[in-house]
LOGU-875196 format. One record per atom (N, C-alpha, C): atom name; residue in three letters; y, x, z. Coordinates in nm, 3 decimals. Example, Ala and Ser with C-alpha at 12.3 -4.5 7.8 and 13.67 -1.06 7.14 Angstrom:
! residues 2
N	Ala	-0.569	1.319	0.780
CA	Ala	-0.450	1.230	0.780
C	Ala	-0.330	1.320	0.780
N	Ser	-0.225	1.285	0.708
CA	Ser	-0.106	1.367	0.714
C	Ser	0.003	1.290	0.787
//
This chain:
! residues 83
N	Unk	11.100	7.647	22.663
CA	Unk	11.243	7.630	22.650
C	Unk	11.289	7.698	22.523
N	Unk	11.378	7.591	22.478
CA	Unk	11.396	7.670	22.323
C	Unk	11.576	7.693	22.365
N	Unk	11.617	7.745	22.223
CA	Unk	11.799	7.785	22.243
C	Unk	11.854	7.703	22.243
N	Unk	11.813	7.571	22.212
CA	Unk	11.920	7.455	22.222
C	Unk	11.940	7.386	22.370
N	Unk	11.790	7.397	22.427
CA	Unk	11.817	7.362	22.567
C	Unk	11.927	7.495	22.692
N	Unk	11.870	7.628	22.630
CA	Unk	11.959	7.664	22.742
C	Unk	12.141	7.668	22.726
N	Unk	12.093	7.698	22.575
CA	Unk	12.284	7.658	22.504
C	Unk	12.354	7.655	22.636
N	Unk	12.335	7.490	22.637
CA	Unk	12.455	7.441	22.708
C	Unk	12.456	7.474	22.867
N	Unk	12.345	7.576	22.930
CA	Unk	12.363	7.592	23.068
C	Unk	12.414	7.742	23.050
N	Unk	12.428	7.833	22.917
CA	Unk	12.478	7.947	22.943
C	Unk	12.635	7.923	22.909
N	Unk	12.674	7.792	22.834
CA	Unk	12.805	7.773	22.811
C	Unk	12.853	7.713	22.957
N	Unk	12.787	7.683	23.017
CA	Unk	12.822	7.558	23.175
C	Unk	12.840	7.719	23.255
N	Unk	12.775	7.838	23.269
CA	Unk	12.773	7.962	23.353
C	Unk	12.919	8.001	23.305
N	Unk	12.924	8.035	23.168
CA	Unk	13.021	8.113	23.186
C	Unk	13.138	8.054	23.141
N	Unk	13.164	7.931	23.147
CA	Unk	13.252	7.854	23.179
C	Unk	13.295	7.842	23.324
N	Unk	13.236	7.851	23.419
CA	Unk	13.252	7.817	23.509
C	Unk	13.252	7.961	23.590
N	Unk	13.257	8.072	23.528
CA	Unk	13.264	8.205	23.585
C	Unk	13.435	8.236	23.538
N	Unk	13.468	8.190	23.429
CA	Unk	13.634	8.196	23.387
C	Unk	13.706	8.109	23.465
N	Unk	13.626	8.001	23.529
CA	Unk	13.727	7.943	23.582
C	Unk	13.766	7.976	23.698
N	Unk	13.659	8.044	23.766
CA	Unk	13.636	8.139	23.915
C	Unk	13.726	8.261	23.893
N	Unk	13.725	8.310	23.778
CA	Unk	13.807	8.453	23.750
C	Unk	13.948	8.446	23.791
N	Unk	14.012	8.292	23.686
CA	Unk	14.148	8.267	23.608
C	Unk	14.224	8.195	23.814
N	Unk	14.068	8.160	23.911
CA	Unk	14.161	8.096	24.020
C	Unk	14.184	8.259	24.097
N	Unk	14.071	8.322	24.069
CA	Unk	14.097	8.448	24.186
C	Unk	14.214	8.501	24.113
N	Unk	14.277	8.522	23.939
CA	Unk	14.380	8.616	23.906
C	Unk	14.494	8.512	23.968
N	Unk	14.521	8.384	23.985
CA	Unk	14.625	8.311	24.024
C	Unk	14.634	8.338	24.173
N	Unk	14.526	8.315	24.245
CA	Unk	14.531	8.349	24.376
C	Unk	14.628	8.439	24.402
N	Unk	14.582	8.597	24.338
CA	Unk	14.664	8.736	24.345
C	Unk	14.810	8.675	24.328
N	Unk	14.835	8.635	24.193
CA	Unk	15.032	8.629	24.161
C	Unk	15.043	8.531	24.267
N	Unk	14.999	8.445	24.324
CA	Unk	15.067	8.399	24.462
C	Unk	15.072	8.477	24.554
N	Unk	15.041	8.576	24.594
CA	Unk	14.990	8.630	24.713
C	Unk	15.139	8.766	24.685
N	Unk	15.112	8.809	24.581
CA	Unk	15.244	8.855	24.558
C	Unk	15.396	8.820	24.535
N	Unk	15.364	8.727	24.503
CA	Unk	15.489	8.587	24.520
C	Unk	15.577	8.586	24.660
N	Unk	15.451	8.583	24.755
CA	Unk	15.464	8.531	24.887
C	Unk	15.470	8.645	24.960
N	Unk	15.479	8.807	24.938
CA	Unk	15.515	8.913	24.955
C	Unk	15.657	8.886	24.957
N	Unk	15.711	8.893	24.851
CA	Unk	15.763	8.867	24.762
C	Unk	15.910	8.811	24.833
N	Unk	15.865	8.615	24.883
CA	Unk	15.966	8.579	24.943
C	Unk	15.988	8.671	25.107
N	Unk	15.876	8.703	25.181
CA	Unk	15.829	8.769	25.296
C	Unk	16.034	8.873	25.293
N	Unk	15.969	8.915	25.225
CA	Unk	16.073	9.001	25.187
C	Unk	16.206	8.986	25.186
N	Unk	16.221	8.850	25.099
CA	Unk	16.365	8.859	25.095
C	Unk	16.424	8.776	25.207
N	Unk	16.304	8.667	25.305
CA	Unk	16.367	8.656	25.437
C	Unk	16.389	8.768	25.515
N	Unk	16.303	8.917	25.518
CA	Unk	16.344	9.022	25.593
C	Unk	16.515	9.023	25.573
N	Unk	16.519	9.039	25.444
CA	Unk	16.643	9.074	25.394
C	Unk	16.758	9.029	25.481
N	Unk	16.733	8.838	25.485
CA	Unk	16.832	8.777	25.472
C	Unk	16.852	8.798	25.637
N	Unk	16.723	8.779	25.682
CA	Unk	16.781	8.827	25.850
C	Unk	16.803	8.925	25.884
N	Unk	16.835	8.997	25.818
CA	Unk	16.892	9.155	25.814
C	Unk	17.064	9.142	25.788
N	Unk	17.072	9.021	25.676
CA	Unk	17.187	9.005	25.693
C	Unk	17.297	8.942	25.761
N	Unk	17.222	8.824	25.796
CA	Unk	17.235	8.755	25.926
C	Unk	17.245	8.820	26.082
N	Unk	17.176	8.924	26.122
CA	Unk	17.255	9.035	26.216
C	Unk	17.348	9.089	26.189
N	Unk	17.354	9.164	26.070
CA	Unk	17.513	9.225	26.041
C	Unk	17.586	9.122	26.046
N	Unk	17.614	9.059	25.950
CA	Unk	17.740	8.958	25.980
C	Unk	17.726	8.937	26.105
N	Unk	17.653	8.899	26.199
CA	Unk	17.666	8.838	26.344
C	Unk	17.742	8.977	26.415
N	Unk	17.692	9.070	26.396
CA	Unk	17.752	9.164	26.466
C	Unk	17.889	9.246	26.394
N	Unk	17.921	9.207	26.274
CA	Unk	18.052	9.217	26.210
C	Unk	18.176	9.098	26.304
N	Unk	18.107	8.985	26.339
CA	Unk	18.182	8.859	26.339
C	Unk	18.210	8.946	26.518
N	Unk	18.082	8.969	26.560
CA	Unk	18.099	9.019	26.712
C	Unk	18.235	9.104	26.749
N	Unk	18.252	9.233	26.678
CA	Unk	18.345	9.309	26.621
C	Unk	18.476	9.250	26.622
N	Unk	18.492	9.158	26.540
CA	Unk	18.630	9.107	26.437
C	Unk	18.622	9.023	26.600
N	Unk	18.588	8.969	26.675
CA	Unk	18.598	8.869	26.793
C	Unk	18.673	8.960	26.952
N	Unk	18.604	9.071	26.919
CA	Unk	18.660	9.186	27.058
C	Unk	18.770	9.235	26.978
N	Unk	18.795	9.261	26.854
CA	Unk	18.955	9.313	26.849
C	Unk	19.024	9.228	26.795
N	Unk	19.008	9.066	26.796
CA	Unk	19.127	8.978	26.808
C	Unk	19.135	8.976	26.937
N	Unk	19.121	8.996	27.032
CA	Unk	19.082	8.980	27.193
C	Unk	19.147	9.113	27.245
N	Unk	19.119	9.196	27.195
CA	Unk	19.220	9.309	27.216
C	Unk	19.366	9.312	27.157
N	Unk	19.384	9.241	27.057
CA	Unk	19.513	9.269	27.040
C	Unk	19.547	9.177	27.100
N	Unk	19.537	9.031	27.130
CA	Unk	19.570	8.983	27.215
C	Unk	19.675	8.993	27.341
N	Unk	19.541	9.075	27.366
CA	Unk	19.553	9.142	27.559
C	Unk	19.683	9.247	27.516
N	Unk	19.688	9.288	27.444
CA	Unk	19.788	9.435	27.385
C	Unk	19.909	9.304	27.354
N	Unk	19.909	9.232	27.278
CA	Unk	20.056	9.185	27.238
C	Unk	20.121	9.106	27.402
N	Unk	19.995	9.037	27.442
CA	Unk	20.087	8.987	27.633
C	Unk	20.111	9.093	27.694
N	Unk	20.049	9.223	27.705
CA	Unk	20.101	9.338	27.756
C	Unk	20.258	9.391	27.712
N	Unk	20.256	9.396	27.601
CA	Unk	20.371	9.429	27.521
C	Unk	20.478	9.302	27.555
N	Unk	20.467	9.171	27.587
CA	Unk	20.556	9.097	27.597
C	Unk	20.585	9.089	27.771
N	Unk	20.512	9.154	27.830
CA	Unk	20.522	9.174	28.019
C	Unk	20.629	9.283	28.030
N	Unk	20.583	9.420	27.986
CA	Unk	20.677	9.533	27.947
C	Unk	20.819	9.470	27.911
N	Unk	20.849	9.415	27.789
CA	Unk	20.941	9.367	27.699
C	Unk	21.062	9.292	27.846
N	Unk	20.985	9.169	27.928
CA	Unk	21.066	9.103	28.037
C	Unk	21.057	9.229	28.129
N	Unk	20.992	9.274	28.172
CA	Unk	21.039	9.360	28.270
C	Unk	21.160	9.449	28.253
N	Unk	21.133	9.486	28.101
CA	Unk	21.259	9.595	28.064
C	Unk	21.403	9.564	28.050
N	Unk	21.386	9.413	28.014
CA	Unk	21.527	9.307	27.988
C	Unk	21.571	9.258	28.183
N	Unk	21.450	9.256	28.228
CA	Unk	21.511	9.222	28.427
C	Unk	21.573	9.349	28.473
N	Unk	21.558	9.473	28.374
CA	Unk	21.593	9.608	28.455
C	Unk	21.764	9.585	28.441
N	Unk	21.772	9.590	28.338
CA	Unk	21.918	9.623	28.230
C	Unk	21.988	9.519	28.315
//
């Protein structure tokens, strides 16, 4: 075997060792990518409870004042049937 024959099987090796390298370094930036979004769904359903439990909130004290303004208007006739 002379250099011209193996030439092209040491260019075919390490050709084909860059291309093994360049999929495992792509592999990684996906993998961190996908951390990445992981994450910002934590986020978003993080935010999606608060608001739910902001909205929960803002729902019991329209409901309370409610109950407080028909209270206030029961008082109000009773006080006008006294007089």
């Amino acid at each position: 075997m002379n250099f011209q024959q193996i030439a092209p099987l040491i260019g075919a090796f390490v050709t084909t060792g860059g291309l093994i390298f360049h999929v495992g370094k792509q592999a990684e930036k996906l993998d961190v990518i996908g951390m990445k979004v992981e994450a910002q769904e934590k986020k978003g359903n993080i935010n999606y409870e608060s608001i739910f439990e902001i909205l929960g909130t803002v729902n019991l004290l329209k409901n309370d004042t409610e109950n407080i303004k028909q209270d206030i208007h029961e008082i109000k006739e009773r006080f006008y049937k006294i007089k």
